[in-house]
N, C-alpha and C positions, 0 to 999 in steps of 0.2 A: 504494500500500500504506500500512497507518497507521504503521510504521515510519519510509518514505521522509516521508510526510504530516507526520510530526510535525516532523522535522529543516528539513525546508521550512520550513514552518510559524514555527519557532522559529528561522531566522536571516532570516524576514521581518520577525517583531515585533521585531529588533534592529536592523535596518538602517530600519524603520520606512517598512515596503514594506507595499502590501495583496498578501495570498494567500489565492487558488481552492484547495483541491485536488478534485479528482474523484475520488472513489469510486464501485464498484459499493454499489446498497441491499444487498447480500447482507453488507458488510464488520461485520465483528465489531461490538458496539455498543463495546465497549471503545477500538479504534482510533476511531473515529469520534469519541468523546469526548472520546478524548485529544489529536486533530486540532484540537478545537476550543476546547481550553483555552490555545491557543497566539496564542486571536484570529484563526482561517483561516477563511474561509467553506468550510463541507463540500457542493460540491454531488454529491447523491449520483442516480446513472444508475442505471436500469433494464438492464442488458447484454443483454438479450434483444429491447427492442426498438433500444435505440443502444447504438452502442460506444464504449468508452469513448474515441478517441481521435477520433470525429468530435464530439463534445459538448465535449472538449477545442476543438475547432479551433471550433466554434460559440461559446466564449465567447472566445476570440482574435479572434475577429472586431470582439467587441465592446472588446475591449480590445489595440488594435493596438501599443503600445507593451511589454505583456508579454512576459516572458523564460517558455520553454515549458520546463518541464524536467520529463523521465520519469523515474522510479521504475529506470530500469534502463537504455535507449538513450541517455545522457550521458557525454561525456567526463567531467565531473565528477566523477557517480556514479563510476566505472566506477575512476578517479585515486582516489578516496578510497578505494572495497574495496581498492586496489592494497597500501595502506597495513598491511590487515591482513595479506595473506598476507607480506609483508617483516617484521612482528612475529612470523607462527609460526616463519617461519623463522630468524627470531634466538634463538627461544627454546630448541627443540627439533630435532633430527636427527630429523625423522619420515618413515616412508616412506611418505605418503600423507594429505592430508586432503579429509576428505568437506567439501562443501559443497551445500543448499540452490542447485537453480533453481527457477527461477521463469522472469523474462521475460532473467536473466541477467546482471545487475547485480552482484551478489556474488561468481558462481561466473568470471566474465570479469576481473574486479578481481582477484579472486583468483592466476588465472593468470598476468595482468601482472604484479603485485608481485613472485613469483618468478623470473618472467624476469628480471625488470629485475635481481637482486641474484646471477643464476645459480644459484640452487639447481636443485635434481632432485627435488623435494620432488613428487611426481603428485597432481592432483588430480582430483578423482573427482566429478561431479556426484549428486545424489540429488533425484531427483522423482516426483513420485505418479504411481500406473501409470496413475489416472485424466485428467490434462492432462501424458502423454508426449511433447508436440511437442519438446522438446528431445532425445530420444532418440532420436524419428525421425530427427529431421531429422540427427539424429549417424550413423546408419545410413545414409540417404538421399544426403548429402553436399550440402543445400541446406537454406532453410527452409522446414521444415512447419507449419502454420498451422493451429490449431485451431475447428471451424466456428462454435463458439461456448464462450463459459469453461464450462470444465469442472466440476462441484461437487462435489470434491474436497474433506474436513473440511481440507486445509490452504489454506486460503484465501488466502495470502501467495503460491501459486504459482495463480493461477488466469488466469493470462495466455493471449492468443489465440497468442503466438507469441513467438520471440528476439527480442531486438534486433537490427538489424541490426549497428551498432558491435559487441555481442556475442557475434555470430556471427563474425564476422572473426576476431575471439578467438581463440572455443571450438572453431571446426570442425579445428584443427592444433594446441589448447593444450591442452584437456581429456582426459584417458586416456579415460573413457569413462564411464557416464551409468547409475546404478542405479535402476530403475522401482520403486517402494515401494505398495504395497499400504497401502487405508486403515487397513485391521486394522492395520497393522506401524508406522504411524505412531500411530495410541493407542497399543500395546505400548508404543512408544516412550515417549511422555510419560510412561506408569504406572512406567517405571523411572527415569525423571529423578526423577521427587516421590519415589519411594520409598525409591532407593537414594543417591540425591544432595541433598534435600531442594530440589529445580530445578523452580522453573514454568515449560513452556517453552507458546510455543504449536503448533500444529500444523506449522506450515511451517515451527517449530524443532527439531521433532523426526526430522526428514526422516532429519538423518545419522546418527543412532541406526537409526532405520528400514532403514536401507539396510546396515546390518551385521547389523541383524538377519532379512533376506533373503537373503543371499548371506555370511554369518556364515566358511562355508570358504573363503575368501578374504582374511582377515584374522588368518587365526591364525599366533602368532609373529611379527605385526608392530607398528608403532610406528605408532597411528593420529591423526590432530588432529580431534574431530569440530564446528563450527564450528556452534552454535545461534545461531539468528538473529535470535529475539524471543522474547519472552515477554508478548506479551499476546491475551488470550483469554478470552473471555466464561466468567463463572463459570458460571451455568446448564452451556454448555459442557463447559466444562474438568470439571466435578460428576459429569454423565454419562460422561463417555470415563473418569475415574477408577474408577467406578464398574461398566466395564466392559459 
């Protein structure tokens, strides 16, 4: 993702390490440029004909001393969202905060952090009803794996599947997993700009989305909703404002 992509990216050029990341061509031109201002080489896959994580292991090949790190399946990752959900919960008594999945890096971190400090704070997953593999597979009680990325305008979730470390997680961490409609994810956005004056991008507006789906399930509560980026092609962003 250009999120994950960038933070890579930028403790490579400090440690004065070289870094790959791998993109789908589908990924926002924005991430993609901002991946690349960090000094990373962006090589960007075709998902249709490779996936992304054998293109991954085809330039590990070439580079056998590299350290491999996902977007979402890393203890790392996983330690560092830990971090936020132990700040919501220092801040606020909430009965609940939404979070963005995707491949599960955020919404698994998130659950950890709580644990770890005991709150009871539930977390709630939000994902596009168009790449629901995390909600199947929350129903299922195993991973469900998507045949191919889904193209879903939140492009931040267009993962084939959880993480495995993720899953471990979310399958006894997570309450339970709201499917968000593309329509409800723009809605979403056009009240972030509007009534917050918030750029989000589309796989940031998930958790907005997902209240605004199932809206009777949140009333008279105390909600934390957790946006996850804000970048997102203007062309883009123009049109979904735009309606």
């Amino acid at each position: 993702s250009g999120n994950f992509g960038q933070g890579l990216a930028c403790a490579c050029q400090i440690l004065g390490k070289k870094c790959v990341v791998v993109m789908p061509d589908t990924s926002a031109r924005v991430k993609i440029e901002a991946v690349k201002s960090y000094g990373a080489t962006v090589d960007l896959v075709d998902t249709k004909k490779v996936r992304r994580e054998v293109r991954v292991q085809q330039i590990l090949d070439t580079m056998p001393n590299a350290y491999k790190a996902s977007a979402y399946d890393d203890s790392y990752v996983i330690d560092g969202n830990a971090t936020l959900g132990k700040e919501i919960a220092n801040y606020k008594d909430f009965d609940a905060v939404i979070v963005p999945v995707g491949g599960g890096g955020l919404s698994s971190g998130m659950v950890k952090g709580l644990c770890e400090i005991g709150s009871l704070i539930k977390v709630i997953g939000a994902e596009p009803l168009l790449a629901n593999d995390a909600a199947r597979s929350l129903r299922e009680g195993e991973i469900i794996t998507n045949e191919s990325e889904p193209m879903t305008i939140a492009d931040g979730a267009r993962t084939l599947s959880l993480g495995k470390q993720n899953w471990a997680i979310l399958k006894n961490g997570i309450s339970n997993i709201i499917e968000v409609s593309d329509d409800k994810i723009a809605e979403a956005m056009r009240i972030y700009f509007s009534l917050a004056n918030l750029k989000s991008e589309p796989t940031g507006a998930l958790s907005l989305g997902a209240v605004l789906e199932n809206s009777e399930d949140f009333i008279d509560k105390k909600v934390c909703l957790v946006v996850s980026g804000g970048n997102v092609d203007s062309e883009v962003y123009r049109n979904i404002l735009a309606g």
